[in-house]
C-alpha positions as CSV (number, residue, x, y, z in Angstrom):
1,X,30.9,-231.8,1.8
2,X,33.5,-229.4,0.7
3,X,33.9,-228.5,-2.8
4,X,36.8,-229.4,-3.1
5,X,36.5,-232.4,-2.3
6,X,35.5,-233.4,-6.0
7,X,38.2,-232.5,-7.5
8,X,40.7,-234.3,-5.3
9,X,38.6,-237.4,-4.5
10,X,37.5,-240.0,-7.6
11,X,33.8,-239.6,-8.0
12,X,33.7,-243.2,-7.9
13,X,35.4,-243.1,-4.7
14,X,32.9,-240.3,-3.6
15,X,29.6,-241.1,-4.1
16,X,30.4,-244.8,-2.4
17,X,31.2,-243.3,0.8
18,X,28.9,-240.7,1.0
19,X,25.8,-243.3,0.2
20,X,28.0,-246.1,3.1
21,X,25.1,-245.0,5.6
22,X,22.1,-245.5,3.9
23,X,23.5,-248.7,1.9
24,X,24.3,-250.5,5.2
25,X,21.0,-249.1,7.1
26,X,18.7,-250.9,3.6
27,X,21.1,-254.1,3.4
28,X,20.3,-254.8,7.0
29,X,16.8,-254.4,6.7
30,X,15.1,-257.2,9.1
31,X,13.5,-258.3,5.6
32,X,16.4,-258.9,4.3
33,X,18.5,-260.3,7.2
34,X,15.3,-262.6,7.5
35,X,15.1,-263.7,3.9
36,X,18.9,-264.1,3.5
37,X,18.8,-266.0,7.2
38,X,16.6,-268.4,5.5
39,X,13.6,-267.8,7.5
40,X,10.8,-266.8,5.1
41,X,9.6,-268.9,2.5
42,X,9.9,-268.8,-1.1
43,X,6.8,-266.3,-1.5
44,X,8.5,-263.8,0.4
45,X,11.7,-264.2,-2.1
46,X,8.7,-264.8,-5.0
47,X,7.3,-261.0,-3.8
48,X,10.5,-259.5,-3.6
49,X,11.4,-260.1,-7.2
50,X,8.3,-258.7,-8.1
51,X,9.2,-255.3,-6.7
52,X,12.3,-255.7,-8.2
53,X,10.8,-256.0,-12.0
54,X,8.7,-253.0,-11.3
55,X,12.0,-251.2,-10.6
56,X,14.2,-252.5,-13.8
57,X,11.3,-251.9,-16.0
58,X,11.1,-248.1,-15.1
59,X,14.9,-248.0,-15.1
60,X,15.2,-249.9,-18.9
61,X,11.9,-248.8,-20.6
62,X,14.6,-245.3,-20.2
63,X,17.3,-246.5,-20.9
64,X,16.6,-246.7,-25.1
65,X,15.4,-242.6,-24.7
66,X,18.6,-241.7,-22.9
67,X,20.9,-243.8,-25.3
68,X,22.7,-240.6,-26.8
69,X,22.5,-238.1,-23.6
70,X,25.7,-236.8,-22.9
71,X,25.3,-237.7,-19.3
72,X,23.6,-240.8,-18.7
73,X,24.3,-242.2,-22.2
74,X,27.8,-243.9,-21.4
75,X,26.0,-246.3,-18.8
76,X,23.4,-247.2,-20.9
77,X,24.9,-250.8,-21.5
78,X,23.0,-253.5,-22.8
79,X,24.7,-256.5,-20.9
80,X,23.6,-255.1,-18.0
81,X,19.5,-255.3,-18.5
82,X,17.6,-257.0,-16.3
83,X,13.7,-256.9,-17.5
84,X,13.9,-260.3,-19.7
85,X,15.4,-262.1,-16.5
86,X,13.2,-260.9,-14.0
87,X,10.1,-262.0,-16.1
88,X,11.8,-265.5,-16.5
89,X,12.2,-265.7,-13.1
90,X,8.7,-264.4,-12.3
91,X,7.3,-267.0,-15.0
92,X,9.1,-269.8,-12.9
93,X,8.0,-268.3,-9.1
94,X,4.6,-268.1,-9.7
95,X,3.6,-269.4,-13.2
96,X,3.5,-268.2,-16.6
97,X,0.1,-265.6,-15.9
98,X,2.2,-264.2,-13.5
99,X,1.4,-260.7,-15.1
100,X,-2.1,-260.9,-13.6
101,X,-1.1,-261.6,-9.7
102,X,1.8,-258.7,-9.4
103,X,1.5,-255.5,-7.6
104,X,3.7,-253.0,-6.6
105,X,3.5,-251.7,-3.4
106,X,3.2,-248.2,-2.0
107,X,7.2,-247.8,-1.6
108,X,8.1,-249.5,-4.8
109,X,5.8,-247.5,-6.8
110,X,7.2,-244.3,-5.5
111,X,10.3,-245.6,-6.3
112,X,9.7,-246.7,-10.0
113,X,7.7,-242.9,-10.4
114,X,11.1,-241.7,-9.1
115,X,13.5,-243.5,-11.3
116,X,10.6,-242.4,-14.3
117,X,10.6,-238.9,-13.4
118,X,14.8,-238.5,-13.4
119,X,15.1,-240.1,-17.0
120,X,12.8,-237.4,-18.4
121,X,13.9,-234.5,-16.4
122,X,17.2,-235.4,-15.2
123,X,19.6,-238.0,-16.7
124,X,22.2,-237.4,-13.9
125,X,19.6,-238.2,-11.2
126,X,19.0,-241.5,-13.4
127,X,22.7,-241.8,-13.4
128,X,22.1,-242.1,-9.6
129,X,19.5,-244.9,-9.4
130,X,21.0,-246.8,-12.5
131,X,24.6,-247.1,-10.4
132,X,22.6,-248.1,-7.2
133,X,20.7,-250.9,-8.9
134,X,23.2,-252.0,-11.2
135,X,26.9,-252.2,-9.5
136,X,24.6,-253.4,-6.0
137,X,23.5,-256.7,-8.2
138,X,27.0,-257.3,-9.2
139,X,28.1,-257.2,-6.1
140,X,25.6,-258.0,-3.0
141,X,23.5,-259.4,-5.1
142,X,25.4,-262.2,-6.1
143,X,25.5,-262.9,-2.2
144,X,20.7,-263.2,-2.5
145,X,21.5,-265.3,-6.0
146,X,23.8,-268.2,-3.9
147,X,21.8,-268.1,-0.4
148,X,18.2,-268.4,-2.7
149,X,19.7,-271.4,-4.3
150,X,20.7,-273.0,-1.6
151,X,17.4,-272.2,0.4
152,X,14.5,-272.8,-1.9
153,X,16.5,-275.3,-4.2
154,X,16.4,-273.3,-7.4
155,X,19.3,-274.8,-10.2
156,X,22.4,-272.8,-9.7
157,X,22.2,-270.0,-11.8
158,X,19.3,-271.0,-13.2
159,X,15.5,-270.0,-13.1
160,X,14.5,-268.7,-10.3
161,X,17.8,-266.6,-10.0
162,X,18.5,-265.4,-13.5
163,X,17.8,-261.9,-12.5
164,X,21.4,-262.0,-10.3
165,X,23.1,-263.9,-13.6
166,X,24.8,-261.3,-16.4
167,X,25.6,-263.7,-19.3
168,X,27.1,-261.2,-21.3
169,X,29.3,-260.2,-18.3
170,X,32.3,-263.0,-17.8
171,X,34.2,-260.8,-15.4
172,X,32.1,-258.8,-13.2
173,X,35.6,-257.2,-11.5
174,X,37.1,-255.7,-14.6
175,X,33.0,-254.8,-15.3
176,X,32.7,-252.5,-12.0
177,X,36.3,-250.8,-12.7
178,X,35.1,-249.9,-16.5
179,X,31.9,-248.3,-14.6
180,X,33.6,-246.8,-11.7
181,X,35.8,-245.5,-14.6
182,X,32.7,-244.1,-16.1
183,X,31.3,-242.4,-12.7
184,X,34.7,-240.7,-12.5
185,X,34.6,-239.4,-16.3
186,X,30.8,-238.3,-15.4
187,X,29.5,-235.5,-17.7
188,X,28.8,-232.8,-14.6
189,X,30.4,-230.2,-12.6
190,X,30.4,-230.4,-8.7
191,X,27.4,-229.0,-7.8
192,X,26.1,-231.6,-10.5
193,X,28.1,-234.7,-8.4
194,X,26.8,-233.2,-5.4
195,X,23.2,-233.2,-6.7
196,X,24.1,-236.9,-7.9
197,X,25.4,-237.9,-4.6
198,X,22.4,-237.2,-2.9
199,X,19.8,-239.1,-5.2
200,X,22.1,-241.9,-4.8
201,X,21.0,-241.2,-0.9
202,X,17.8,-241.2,-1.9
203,X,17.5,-244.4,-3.8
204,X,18.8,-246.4,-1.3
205,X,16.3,-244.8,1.0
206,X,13.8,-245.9,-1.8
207,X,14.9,-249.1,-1.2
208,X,15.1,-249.1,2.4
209,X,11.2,-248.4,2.6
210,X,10.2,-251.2,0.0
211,X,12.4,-253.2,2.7
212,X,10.4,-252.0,5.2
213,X,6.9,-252.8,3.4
214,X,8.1,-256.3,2.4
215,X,8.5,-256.9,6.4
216,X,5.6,-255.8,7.0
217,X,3.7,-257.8,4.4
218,X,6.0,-260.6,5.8
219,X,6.6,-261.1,9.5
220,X,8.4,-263.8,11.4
221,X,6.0,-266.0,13.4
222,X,6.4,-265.3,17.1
């Protein structure tokens, strides 16, 4: 990328394009074009959110720490958190001692140790993970919330799917331009964004392989 790009091109604008690749190659993961296609059950959708809390508790057990960093401070919302949700749901999927059954998998571990290791060494890097996570379940993820409900019967909006449902967020539109807003703002210089740019890569590759896992923990029946 040149330079100069930066400094012509929104950051926003920027670090969407430059991640298109790796955000198409993990949102048409066979996993997910199954589970969205309706052909796994509901303990494939029931796994999946467990890798998910895993994720969002690594991410928000941070994001208290990182409150007043000049860098990942100003997306440190609280409408946005996720844990509290996620553990309703997880209560719901597979009872209320779902704590003992969980497990994270190989991929999702490395991801969480990731996410971990950015909010104590490098609050741009969580910058990174925290806009991959967050604007992805505003937008796509609104997309899992509607197909799960209609799939496995879970009450719209309700448990089951409150991990996809931001209560404190009535217009999710004017929500993602405040936060692009934010990325564009961002606290760094180029070679920062740069830096930035390419942990957003590597999230979504983070992603792609707990993708990859899932399907292999869950494959279609010949």
């Amino acid at each position: 990328m040149d330079a100069s790009a930066t400094t012509i091109t929104p950051f926003s604008t920027l670090i969407r394009t430059a991640s298109h690749q790796q955000h198409t190659e993990a949102e048409s993961s066979p996993f997910m074009s199954h589970l969205l296609g309706g052909r796994l059950g509901v303990d494939a959708y029931a796994r999946y959110t467990e890798q998910l809390w895993f994720v969002y508790r690594a991410l928000e057990e941070a994001a208290g720490p990182l409150a007043d960093d000049p860098v990942a401070g100003p997306f440190i919302r609280p409408e946005l958190l996720r844990t509290a949700e996620l553990e309703r749901d997880l209560a719901h999927l597979r009872g209320e001692d779902w704590r003992a059954g969980v497990s994270a998998l190989p991929a999702t571990a490395a991801y969480a140790a990731r996410v971990e290791e950015c909010a104590r060494t490098w609050p741009a890097g969580y910058v990174a993970h925290h806009y991959t996570r967050y604007l992805g379940d505003l937008s796509g993820g609104q997309i899992i919330r509607d197909k799960a409900e209609r799939t496995w019967g879970f009450a719209r909006k309700g448990d089951g799917v409150r991990f996809y449902v931001f209560e404190q967020i009535p217009n999710p539109a004017a929500f993602k331009r405040t936060y692009r807003e934010l990325l564009d703002r961002v606290n760094a210089d180029d070679l920062e964004k740069q830096r930035i740019v390419d942990e957003c890569k590597r999230a979504f590759d983070f992603n792609g392989a707990v993708f990859r896992e899932l399907d292999r923990e869950f494959p279609l029946s010949a």
